[in-house]
LOMARDREN-127613 format. One record per residue (C-alpha): residue number from 1; y, x, z. Coordinates in Angstrom, 2 decimals. Last residue first. Layout:
BEGIN
<kevex NUM, <Y, X, Z>>,
...
//
This chain:
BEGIN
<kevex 329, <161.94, 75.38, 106.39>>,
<kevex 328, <158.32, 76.95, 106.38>>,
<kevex 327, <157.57, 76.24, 110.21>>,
<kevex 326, <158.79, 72.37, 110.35>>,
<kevex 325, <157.28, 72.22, 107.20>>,
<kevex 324, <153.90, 73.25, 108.51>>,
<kevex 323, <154.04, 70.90, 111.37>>,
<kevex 322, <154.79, 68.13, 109.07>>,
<kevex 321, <151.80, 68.89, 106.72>>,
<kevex 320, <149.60, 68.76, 109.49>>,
<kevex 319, <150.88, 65.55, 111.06>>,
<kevex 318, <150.44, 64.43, 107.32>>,
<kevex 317, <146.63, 65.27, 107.33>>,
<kevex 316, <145.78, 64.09, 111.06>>,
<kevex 315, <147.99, 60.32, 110.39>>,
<kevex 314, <145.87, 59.68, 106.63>>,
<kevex 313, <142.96, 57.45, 107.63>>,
<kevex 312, <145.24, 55.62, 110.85>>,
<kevex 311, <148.20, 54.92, 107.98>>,
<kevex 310, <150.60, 53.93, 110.19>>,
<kevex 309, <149.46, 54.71, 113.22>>,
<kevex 308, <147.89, 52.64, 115.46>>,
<kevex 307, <149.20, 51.38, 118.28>>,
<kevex 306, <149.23, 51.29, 122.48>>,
<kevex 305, <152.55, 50.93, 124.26>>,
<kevex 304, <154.55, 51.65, 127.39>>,
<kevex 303, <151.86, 53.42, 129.59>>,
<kevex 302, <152.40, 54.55, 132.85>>,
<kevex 301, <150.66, 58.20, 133.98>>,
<kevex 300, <147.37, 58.35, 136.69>>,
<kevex 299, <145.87, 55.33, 134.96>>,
<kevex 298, <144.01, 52.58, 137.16>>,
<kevex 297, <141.40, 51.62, 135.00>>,
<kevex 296, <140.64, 48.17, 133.58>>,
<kevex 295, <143.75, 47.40, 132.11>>,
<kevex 294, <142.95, 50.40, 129.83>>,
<kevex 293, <139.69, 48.31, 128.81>>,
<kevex 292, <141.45, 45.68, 127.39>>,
<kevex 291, <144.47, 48.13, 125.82>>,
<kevex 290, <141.62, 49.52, 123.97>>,
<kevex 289, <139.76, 46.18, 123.19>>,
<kevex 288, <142.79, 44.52, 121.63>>,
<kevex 287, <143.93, 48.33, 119.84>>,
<kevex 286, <140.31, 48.36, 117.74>>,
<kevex 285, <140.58, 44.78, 117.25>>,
<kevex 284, <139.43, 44.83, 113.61>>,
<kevex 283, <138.18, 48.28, 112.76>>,
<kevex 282, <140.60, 51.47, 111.73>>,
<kevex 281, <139.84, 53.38, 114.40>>,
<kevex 280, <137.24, 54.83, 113.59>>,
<kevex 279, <138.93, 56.11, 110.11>>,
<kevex 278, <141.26, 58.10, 112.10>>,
<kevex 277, <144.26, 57.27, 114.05>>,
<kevex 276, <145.43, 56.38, 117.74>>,
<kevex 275, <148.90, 56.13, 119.16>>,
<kevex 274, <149.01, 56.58, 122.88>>,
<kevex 273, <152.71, 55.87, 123.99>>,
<kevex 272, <155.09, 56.97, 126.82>>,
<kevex 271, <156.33, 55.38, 130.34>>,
<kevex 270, <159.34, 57.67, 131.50>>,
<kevex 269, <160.15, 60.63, 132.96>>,
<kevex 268, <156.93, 62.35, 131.98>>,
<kevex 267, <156.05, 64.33, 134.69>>,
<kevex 266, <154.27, 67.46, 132.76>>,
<kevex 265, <150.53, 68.44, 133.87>>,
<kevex 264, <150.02, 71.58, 135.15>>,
<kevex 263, <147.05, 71.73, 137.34>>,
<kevex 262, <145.24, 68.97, 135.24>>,
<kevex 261, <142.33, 67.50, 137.72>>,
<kevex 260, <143.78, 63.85, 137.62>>,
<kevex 259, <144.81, 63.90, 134.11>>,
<kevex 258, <141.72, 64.92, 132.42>>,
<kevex 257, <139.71, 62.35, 134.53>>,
<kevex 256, <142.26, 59.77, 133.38>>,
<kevex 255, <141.62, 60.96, 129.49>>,
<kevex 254, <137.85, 61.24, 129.98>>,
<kevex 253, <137.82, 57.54, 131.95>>,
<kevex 252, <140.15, 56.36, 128.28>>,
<kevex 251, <137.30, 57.99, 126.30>>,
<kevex 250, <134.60, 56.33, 127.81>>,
<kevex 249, <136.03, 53.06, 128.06>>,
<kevex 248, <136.63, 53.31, 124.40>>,
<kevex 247, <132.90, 54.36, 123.27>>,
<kevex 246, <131.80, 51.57, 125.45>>,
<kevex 245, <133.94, 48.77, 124.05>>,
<kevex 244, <132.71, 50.39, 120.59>>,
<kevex 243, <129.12, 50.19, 121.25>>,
<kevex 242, <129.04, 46.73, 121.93>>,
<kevex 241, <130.95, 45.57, 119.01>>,
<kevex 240, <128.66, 46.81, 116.60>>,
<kevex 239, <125.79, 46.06, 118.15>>,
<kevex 238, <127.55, 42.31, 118.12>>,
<kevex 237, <127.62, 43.11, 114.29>>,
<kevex 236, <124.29, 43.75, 113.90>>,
<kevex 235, <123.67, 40.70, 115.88>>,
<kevex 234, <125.83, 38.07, 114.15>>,
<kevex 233, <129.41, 37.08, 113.47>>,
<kevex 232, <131.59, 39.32, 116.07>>,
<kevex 231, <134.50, 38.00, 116.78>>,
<kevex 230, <137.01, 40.12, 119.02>>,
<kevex 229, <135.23, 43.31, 117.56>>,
<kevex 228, <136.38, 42.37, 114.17>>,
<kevex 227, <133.84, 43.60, 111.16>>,
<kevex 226, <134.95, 44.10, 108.07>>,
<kevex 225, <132.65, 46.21, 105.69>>,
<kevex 224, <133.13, 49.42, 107.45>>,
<kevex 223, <130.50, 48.83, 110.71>>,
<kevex 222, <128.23, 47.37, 108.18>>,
<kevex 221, <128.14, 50.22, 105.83>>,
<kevex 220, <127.94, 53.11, 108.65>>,
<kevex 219, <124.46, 50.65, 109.87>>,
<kevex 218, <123.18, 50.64, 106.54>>,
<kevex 217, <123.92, 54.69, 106.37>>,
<kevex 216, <122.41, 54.84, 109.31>>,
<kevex 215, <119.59, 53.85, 108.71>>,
<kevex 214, <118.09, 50.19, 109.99>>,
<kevex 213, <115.73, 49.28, 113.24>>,
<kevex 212, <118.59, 47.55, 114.90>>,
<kevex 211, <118.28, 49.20, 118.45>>,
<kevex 210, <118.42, 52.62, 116.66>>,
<kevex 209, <121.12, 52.33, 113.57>>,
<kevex 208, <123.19, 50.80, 116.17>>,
<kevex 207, <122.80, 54.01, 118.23>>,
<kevex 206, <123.28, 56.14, 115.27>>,
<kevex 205, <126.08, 54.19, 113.81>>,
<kevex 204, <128.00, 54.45, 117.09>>,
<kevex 203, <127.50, 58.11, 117.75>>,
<kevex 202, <128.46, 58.89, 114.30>>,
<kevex 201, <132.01, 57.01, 114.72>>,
<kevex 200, <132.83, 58.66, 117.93>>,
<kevex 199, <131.20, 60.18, 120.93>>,
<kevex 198, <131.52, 64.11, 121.01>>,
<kevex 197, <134.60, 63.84, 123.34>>,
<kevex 196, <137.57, 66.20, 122.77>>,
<kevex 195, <140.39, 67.94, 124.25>>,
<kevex 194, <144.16, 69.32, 124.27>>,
<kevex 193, <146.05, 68.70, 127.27>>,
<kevex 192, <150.03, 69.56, 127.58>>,
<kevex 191, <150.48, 70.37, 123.96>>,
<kevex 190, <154.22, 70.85, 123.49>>,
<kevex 189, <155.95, 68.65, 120.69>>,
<kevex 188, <158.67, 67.36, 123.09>>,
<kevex 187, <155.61, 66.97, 125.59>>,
<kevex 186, <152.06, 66.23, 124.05>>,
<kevex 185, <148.92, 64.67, 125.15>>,
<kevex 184, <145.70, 65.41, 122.71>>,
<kevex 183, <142.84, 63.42, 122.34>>,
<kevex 182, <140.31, 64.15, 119.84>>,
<kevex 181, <137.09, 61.92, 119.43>>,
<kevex 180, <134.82, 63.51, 118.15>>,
<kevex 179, <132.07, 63.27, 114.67>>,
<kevex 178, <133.01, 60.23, 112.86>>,
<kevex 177, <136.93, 60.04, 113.00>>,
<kevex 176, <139.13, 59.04, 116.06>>,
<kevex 175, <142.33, 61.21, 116.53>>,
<kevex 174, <144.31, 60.22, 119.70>>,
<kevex 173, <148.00, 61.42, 119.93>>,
<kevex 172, <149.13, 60.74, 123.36>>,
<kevex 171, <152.91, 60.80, 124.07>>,
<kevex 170, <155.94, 62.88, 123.26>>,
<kevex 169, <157.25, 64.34, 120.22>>,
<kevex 168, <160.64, 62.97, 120.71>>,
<kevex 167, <159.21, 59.43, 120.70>>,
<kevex 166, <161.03, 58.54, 117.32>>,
<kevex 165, <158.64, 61.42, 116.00>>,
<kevex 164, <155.77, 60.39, 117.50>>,
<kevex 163, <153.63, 59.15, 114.80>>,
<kevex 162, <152.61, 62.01, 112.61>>,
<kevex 161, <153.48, 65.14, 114.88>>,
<kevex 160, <151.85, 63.53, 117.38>>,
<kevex 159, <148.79, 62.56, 114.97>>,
<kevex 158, <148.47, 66.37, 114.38>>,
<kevex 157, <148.28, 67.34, 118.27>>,
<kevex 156, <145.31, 65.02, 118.25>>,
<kevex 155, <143.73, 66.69, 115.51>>,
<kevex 154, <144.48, 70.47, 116.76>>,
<kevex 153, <146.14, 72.75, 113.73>>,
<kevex 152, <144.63, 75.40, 112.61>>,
<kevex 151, <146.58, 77.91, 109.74>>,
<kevex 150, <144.90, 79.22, 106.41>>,
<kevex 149, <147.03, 80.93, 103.77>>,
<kevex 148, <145.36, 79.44, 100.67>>,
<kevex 147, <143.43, 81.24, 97.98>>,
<kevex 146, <140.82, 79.37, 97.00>>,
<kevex 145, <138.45, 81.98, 98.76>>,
<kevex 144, <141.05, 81.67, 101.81>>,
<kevex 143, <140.56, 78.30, 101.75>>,
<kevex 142, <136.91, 78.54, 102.39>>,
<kevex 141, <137.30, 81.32, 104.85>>,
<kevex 140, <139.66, 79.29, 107.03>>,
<kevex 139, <137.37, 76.18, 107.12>>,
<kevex 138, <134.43, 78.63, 108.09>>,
<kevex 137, <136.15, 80.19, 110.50>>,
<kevex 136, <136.90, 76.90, 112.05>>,
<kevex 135, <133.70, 75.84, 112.46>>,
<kevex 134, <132.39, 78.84, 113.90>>,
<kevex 133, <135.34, 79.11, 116.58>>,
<kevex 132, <134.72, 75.49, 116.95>>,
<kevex 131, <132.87, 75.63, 120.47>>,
<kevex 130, <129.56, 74.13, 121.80>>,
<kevex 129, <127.86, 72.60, 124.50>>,
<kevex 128, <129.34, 68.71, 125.03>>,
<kevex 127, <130.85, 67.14, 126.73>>,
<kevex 126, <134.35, 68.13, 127.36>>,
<kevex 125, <134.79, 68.87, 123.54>>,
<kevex 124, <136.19, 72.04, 122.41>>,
<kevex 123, <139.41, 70.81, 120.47>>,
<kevex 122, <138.94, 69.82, 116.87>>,
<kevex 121, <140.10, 71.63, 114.01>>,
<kevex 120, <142.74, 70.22, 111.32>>,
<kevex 119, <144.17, 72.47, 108.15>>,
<kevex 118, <147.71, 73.95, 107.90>>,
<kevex 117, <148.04, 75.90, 104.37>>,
<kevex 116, <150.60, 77.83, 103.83>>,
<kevex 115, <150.43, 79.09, 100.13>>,
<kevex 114, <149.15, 82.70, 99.93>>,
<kevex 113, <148.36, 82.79, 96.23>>,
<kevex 112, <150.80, 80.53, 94.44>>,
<kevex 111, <150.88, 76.93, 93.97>>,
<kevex 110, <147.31, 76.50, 95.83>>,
<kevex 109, <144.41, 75.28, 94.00>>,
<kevex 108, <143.64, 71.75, 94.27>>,
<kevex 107, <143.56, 69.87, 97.91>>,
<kevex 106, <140.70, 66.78, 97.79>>,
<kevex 105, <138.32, 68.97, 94.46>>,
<kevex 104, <138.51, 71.88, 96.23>>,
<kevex 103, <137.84, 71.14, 99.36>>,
<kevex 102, <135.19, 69.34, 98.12>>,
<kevex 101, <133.96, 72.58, 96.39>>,
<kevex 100, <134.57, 74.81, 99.31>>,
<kevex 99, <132.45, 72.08, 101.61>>,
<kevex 98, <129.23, 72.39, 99.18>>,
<kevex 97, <129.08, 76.07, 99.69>>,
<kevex 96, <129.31, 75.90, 102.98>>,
<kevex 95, <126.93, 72.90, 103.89>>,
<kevex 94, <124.14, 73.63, 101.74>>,
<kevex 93, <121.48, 75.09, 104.69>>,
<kevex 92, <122.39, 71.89, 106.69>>,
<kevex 91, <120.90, 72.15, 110.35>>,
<kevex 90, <124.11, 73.92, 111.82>>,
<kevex 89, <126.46, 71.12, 110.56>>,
<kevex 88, <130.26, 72.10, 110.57>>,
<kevex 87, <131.51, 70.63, 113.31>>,
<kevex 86, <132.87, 66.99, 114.52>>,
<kevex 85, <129.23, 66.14, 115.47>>,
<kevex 84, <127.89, 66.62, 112.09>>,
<kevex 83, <129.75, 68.60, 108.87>>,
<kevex 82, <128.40, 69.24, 105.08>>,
<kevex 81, <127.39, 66.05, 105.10>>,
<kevex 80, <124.12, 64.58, 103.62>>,
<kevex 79, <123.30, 60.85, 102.42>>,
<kevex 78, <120.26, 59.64, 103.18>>,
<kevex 77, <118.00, 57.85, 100.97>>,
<kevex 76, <118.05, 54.10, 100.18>>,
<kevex 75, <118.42, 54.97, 96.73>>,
<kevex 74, <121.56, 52.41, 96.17>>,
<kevex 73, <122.48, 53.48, 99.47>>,
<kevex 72, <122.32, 57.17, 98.70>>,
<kevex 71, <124.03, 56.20, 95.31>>,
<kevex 70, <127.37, 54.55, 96.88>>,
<kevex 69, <127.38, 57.61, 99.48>>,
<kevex 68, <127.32, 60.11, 96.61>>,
<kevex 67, <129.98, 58.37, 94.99>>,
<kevex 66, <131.99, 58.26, 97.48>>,
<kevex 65, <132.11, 62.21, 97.84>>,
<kevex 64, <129.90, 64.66, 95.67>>,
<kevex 63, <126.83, 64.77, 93.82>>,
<kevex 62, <125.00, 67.60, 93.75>>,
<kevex 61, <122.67, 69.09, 91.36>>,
<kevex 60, <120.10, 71.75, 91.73>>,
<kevex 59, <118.91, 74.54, 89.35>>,
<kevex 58, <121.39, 77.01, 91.50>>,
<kevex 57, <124.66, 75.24, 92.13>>,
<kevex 56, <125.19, 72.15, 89.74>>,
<kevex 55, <128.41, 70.18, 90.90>>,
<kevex 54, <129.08, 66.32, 90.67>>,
<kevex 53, <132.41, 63.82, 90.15>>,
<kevex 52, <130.97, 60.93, 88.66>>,
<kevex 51, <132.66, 59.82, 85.59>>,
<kevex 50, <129.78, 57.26, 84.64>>,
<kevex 49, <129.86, 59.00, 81.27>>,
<kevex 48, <129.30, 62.51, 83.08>>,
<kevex 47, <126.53, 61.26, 85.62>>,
<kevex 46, <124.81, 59.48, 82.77>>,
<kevex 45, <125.11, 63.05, 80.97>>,
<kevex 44, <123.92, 64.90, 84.06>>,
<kevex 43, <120.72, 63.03, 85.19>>,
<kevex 42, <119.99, 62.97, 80.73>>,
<kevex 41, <120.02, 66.78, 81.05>>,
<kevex 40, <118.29, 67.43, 84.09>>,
<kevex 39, <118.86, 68.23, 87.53>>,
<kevex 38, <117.05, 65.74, 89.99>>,
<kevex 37, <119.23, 64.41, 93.07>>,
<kevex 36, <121.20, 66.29, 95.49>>,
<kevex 35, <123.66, 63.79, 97.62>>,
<kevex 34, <127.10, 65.05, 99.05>>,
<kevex 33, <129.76, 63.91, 101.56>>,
<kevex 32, <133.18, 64.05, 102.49>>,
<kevex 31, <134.63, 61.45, 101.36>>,
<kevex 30, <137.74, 62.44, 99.61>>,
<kevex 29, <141.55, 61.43, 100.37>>,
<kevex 28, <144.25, 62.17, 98.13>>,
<kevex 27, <147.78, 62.10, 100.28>>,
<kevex 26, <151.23, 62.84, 98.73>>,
<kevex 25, <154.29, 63.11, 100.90>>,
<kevex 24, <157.51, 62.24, 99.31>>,
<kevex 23, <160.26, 64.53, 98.92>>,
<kevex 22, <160.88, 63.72, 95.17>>,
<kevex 21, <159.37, 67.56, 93.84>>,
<kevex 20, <155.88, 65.78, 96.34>>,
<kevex 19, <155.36, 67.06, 99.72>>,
<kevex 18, <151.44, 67.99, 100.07>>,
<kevex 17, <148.96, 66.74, 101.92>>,
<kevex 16, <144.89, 66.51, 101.88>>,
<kevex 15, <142.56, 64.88, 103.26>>,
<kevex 14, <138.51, 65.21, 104.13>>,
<kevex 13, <136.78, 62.31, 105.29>>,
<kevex 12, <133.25, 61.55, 107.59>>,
<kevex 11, <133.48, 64.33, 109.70>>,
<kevex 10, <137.35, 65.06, 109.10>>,
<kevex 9, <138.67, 68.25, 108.06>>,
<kevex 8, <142.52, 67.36, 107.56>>,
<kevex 7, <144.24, 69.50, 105.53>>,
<kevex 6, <148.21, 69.83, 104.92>>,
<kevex 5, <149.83, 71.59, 102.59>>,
<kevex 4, <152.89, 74.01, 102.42>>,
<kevex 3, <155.34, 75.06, 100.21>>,
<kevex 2, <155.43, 77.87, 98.22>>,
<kevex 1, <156.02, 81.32, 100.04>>,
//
């Protein structure tokens, strides 16, 4: 067996992981998104010169990752994605085929066939009607097509693997991306609670993309262009603002609700951590407001610290990677 990789299957981002012949971890990160626009011959040599990374399937062509974001706002059209809500999108007739050749393009072909290849799912979420058995057969079958050894991996339990090291494996991992938020509480690398909430980065842009009048897209572009929710400068960016205090709060009640009807919850002998990653967490005061509205509650389990990882856009992929070397070695 070669050695392993590590995917994370993010709503907004895909990344991948793989230990380097020095011992150091490689990341490549890919948006994962597409645009189709008009095939033709001069569409597809300005697309080649401009180095755009596109793929024809059928008499269509699609143009994949950032750069099909960058165009879609150029165009004020809307960019598609081959997931939405933290699963692979029901509604988009493209999304398979599209999501092997990002895939693709963010992991390479394996280093022999039947490389291990740990990818991210997210846990059922609490709130909403649906599972990822779909969603995760679908990730497994695309990698199995390039042909990878497929293995799921929960995003929260990912971002323990990531950041909690020092912590013997123990605390709260918290993945934010666009689609769920995945929360995951761990002892000495043991999954204690695994869930999700279907409000995230999506569910902000679409209700500031509502009381604002704008698309989404706009809306995704001004939540990433620098905001900090401690100062917000105007009123799409105290939209901003708004909806992430609430988005917090209401994972931090999910966690404490999660706690306080667990049957078999581990007593942690001391206070532990929460470490959160993903791109939505990545924004200016993310950790202020969270530890803000944790003072707010009274939490079933002390807390020593709140943090972000690392690298918050790369914590799910590496965790995976980890967790597969830990298996491999």
């Amino acid at each position: 067996m070669g050695k392993v990789k590590g995917l994370d299957v993010g709503t907004m981002n895909l990344v991948g992981a793989e230990q380097g012949a020095d011992g150091k971890i490689k990341l490549k990160l890919m948006r994962h998104t597409f645009l189709d626009i008009e095939a033709n011959a001069f569409t597809k040599n300005m697309l080649k010169k401009q180095k755009v990374q596109y793929a024809e399937m059928g008499n269509k062509v699609y143009v994949l990752g950032d750069s099909a974001f960058e165009l879609a706002n150029i165009m004020n059209k809307t960019v598609r994605r081959p997931m939405q809500d933290g699963v692979m999108s029901p509604g988009e007739a493209d999304a398979v085929p599209i999501f092997g050749l990002l895939v693709e393009a963010v992991l390479g072909k394996p280093e022999e066939k039947g490389q291990l290849c740990y990818y991210s799912v997210p846990a059922d979420p609490v709130d909403a009607n649906f599972n990822i058995v779909y969603h995760s057969s679908v990730i497994a079958g695309a990698l199995k097509s390039l042909g990878y050894s497929p293995k799921p991996m929960n995003e929260g339990h990912a971002v323990v693997f990531a950041e909690l090291g020092d912590k013997d494996f123990t605390g709260i991992g918290i993945s934010g991306g666009g689609g769920m938020f995945n929360i995951c509480v761990a002892y000495k690398t043991i999954p204690a609670i695994s869930f999700a909430t279907s409000r995230a980065g999506d569910w902000i842009d679409k209700n500031v993309a509502h009381v604002l009048g704008i698309k989404v897209n706009r809306a995704t572009a001004i939540k990433e262009k620098g905001i900090n929710l401690n100062k917000p400068a105007n009123r799409e960016e105290e939209a901003v603002c708004i909806y992430y205090r609430n988005l917090i709060n209401y994972t931090l009640v999910n966690i404490k609700n999660k706690f306080e009807s667990a049957e078999q919850m581990p007593q942690f002998p001391e206070a532990i951590d929460i470490v959160c990653a993903g791109g939505s967490t990545m924004i200016k005061g993310f950790v202020d407001v969270f530890k803000e509205e944790l003072k707010k509650l009274t939490f079933p389990i002390e807390i020593n610290d709140v943090r972000l990882a690392d690298e918050p856009l790369y914590a799910t992929a590496r965790g995976c990677l980890l967790a597969g070397l830990s298996e491999v070695e």
